[in-house]
C-alpha positions in Angstrom: 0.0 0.0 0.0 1.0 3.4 -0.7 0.0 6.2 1.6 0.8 9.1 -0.8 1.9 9.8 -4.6 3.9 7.2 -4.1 -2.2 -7.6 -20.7 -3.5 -7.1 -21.7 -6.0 -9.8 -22.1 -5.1 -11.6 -25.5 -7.3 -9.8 -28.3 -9.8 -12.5 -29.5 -9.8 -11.8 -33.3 -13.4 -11.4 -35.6 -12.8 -14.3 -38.0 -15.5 -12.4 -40.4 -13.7 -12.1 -43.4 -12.9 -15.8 -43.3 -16.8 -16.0 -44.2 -16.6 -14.1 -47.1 -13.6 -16.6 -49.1 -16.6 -19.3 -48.9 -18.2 -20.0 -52.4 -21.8 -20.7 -52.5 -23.3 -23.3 -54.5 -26.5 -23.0 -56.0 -29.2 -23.2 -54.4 -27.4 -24.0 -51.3 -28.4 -21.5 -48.0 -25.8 -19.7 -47.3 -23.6 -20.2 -44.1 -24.5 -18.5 -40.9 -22.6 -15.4 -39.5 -19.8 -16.3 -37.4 -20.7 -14.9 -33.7 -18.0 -12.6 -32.4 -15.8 -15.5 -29.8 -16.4 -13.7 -25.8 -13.6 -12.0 -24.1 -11.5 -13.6 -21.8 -13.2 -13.9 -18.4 -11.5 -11.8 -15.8 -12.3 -12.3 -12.5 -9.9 -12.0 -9.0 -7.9 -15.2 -7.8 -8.3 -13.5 -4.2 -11.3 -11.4 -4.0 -10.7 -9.6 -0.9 -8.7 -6.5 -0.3 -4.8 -8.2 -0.5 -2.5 -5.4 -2.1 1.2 -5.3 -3.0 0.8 -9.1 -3.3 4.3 -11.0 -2.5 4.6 -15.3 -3.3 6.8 -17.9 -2.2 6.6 -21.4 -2.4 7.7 -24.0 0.4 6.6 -27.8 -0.3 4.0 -28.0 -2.8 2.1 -24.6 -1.0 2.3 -21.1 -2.0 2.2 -18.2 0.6 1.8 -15.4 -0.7 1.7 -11.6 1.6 0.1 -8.6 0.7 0.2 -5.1 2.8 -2.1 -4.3 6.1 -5.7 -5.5 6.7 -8.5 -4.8 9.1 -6.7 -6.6 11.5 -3.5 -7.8 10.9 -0.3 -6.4 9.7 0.9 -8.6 7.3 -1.9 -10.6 5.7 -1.0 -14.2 4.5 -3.0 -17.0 2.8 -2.2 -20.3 1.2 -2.9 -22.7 -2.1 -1.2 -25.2 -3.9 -2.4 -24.3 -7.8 -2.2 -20.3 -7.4 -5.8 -19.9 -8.3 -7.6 -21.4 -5.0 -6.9 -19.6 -2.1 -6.8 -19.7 2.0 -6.8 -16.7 3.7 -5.3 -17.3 6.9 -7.1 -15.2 9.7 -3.7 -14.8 12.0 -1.2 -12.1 11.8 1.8 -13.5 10.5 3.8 -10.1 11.7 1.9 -9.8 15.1 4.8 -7.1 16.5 7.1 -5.0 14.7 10.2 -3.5 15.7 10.3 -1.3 18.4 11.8 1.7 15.6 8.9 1.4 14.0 5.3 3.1 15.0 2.9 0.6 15.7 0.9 1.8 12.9 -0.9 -1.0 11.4 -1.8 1.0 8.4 1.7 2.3 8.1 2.8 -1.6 7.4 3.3 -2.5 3.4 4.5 -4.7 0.8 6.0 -7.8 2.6 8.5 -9.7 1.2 9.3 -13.6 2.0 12.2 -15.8 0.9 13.3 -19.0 2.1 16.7 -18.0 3.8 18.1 -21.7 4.1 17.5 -21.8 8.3 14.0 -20.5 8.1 12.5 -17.9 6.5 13.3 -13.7 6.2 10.4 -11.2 5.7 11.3 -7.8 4.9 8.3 -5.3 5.6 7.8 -1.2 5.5 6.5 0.3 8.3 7.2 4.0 9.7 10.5 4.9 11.6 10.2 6.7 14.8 13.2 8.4 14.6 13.2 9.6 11.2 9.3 9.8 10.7 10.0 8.2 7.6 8.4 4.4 6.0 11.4 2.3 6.4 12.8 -1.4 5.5 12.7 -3.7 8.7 13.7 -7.3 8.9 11.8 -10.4 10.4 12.3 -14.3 10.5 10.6 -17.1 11.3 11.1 -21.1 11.4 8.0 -21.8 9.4 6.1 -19.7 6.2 3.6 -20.1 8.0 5.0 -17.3 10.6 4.9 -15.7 13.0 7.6 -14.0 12.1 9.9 -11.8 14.7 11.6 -8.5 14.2 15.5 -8.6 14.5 17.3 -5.5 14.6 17.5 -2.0 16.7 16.4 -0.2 14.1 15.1 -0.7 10.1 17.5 -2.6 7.7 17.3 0.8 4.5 16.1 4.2 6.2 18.0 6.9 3.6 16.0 9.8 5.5 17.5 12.5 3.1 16.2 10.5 0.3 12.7 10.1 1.6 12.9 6.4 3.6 12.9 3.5 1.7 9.6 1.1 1.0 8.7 -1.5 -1.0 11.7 -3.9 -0.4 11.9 -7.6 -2.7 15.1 -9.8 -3.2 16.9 -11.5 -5.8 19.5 -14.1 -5.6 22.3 -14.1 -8.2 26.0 -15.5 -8.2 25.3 -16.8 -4.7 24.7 -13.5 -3.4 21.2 -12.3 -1.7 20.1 -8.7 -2.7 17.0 -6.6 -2.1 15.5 -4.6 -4.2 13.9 -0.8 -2.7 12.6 1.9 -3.6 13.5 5.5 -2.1 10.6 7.3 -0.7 11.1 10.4 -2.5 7.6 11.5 -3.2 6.3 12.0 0.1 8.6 14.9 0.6 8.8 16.7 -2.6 11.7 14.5 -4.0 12.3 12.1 -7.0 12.2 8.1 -7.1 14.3 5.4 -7.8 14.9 2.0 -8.0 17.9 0.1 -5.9 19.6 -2.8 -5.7 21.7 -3.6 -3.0 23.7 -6.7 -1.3 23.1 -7.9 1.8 23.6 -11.1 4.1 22.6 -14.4 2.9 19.3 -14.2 5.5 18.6 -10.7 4.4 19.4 -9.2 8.1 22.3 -6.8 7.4 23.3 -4.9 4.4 26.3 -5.7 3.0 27.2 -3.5 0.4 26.3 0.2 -1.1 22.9 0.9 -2.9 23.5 1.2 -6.8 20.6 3.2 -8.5 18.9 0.7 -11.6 16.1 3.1 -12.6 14.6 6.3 -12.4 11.2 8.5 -13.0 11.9 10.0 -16.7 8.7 9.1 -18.5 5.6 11.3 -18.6 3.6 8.7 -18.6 5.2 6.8 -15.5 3.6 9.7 -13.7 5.1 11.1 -10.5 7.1 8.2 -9.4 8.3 4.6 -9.5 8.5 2.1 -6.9 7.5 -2.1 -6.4 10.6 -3.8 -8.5 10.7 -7.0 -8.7 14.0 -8.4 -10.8 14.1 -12.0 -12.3 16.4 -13.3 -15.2 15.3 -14.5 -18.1 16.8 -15.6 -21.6 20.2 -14.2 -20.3 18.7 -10.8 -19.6 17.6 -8.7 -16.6 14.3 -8.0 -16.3 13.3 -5.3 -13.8 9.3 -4.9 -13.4 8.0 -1.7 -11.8 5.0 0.1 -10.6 4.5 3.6 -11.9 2.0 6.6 -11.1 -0.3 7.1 -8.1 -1.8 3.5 -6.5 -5.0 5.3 -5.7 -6.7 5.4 -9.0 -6.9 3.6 -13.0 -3.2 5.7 -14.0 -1.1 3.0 -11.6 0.4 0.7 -13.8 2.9 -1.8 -14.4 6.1 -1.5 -16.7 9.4 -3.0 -17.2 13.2 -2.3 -18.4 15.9 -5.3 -19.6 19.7 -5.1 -19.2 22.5 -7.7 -19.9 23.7 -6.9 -16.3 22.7 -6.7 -13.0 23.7 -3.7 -12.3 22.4 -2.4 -15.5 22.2 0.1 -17.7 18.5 -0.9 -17.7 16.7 0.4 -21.0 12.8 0.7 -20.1 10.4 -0.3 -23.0 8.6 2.3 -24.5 5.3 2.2 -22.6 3.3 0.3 -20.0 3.3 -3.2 -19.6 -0.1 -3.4 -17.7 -2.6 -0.7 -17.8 -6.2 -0.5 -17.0 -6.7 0.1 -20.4 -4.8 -2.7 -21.3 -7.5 -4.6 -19.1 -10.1 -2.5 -20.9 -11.1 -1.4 -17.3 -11.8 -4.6 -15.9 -8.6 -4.6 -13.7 -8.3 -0.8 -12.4 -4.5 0.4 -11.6 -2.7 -3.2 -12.0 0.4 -3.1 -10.0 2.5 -4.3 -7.0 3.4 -7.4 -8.7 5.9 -10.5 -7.9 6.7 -13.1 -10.6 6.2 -17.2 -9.8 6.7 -20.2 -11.3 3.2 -21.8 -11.3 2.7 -25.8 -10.5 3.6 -26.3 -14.2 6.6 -25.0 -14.5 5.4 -21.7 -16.3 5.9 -18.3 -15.2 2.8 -16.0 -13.8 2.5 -12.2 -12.9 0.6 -11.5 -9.8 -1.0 -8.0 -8.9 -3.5 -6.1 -7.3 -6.0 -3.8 -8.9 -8.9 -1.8 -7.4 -12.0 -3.0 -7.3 -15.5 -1.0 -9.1 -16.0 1.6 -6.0 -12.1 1.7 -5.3 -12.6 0.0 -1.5 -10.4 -3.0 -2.0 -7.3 -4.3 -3.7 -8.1 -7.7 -5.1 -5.1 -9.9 -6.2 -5.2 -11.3 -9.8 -2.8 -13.8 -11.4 -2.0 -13.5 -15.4 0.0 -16.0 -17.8 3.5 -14.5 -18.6 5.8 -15.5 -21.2 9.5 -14.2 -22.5 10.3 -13.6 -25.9 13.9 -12.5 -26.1 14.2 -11.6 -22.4 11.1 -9.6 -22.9 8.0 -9.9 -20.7 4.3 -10.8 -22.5 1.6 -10.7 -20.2 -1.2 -13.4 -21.5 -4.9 -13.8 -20.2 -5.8 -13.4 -16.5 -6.6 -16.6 -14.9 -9.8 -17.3 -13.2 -10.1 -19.4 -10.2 
């Protein structure tokens, strides 16, 4: 969740003209109009508010995380084919660290990996000291949580820069790193992407931030922030939210390098719109990438519902041509 300015569904194509390379035979009735084929269903595979979702598989279960509810500070459910889902009622992040305000509406985008001795969750919540949204680290034994907060204080709190939110990992060369975004836009300053090394279980930082991407499009709006970095076809692929959450404008793009560390080169629009969705998914963003039951690749997001109360968390078929991201139809429970 963001507290301030922080596929397209395949097109089904009219076979029509198909009709009209038919010869008619004499006296023979003529062939009946082809009905237009329906559009894809689209429909949420968690249809409750679940925003910024994050997914990590342990066993043959998926957990996936999503920012705040009504009641918890980290939501959490389960399924085992991505499309059927659990919601589990606990709090998986029942206390936070004491740095951090207990604000439960404050707390956004978890992320979970599998650390090797358990499991790490990095989380955003609000620094006392800096009165900034800040990285802070938890782990636990079991996805399943709860998870505990180590630290004194947050894990990435650049104050000057803003704070930090929106933390996710990627493991390359043996080396864990998290992905972050600086805060900028809740105090008048710009936004970027970094990537930075840390320990193997993600408690300690343990290298300096290099910047990977910037706002410089118009139509990325006032900001960027949510990567998420995989590799793919011997490329880097870097997928990012853009614009304001709170409304149809957030969206989902993407940039490729043949580095980690870039230079990233974004593509030269949106990956995800609401347009894109022609309006049936409103501001698709926050998204993770996971490797479905199959062995196939899937985008997960959120995206408002019709009256804007709730973030509902979708799942769409994603494919790679070249180290380039296609988003395919989204998939229906």
């Amino acid at each position: 969740m963001r507290a301030h300015p922080r596929r397209r569904p395949a097109g089904r194509t009219l076979l029509l003209l198909a009709a009209l390379t038919i010869p008619l035979t004499l006296g023979q009735a003529p062939a009946p109009a082809v009905a237009p084929a329906p559009p894809p269903a689209v429909a949420p595979v968690l249809d409750q508010d679940f925003a910024d979702p994050d997914i990590v598989k342990a066993g043959r279960t998926y957990h996936a995380y999503a920012t705040h509810g009504a009641t918890q500070n980290v939501q959490h459910a389960t399924s085992t084919d991505l499309r059927h889902w659990k919601p589990d009622s606990g709090d998986v992040l029942p206390v936070l660290g004491a740095w951090a305000l207990p604000r439960r509406d404050l707390v956004w985008a978890p992320e979970v990996y599998d650390n090797g001795d358990g499991y790490t969750m990095h989380y955003t919540a609000h620094d006392r000291a800096s009165d900034k949204q800040c990285v802070g680290v938890a782990l636990s034994d079991s996805p399943d949580g709860p998870f505990r907060p180590v630290g004194d204080g947050p894990l990435i709190c650049p104050a000057a820069q803003g704070g930090a939110i929106d933390a996710s990992s990627h493991t390359e060369g043996g080396q864990r790193y998290v992905l972050w975004k600086n805060d900028g836009n809740c105090c008048g300053l710009g936004t970027r992407l970094y990537l930075q090394a840390t320990s193997w279980d993600g408690t300690r930082v343990t290298g300096d931030p290099v910047p990977l991407a910037e706002r410089d499009q118009e139509w990325e709006g006032p900001l960027v922030e949510a990567p998420t970095l995989v590799r793919r076809d011997g490329r880097h692929v870097l997928f990012y939210s853009a614009h304001f959450y709170r409304g149809d404008q957030y969206l989902t793009a993407y940039a490729v390098a043949d580095k980690l560390t870039g230079p990233y080169v974004k593509a030269p629009g949106p990956l995800m719109t609401t347009g894109g969705f022609s309006g049936a998914v409103r501001g698709p963003g926050g998204q993770d990438v996971v490797t479905g039951p199959d062995g196939r690749d899937r985008i997960v997001f959120h995206g408002w519902n019709a009256d804007y109360t709730q973030r509902a968390m979708y799942l769409a078929g994603l494919s790679f041509v070249d180290g380039r991201p296609v988003v395919g139809d989204v998939e229906v429970p």
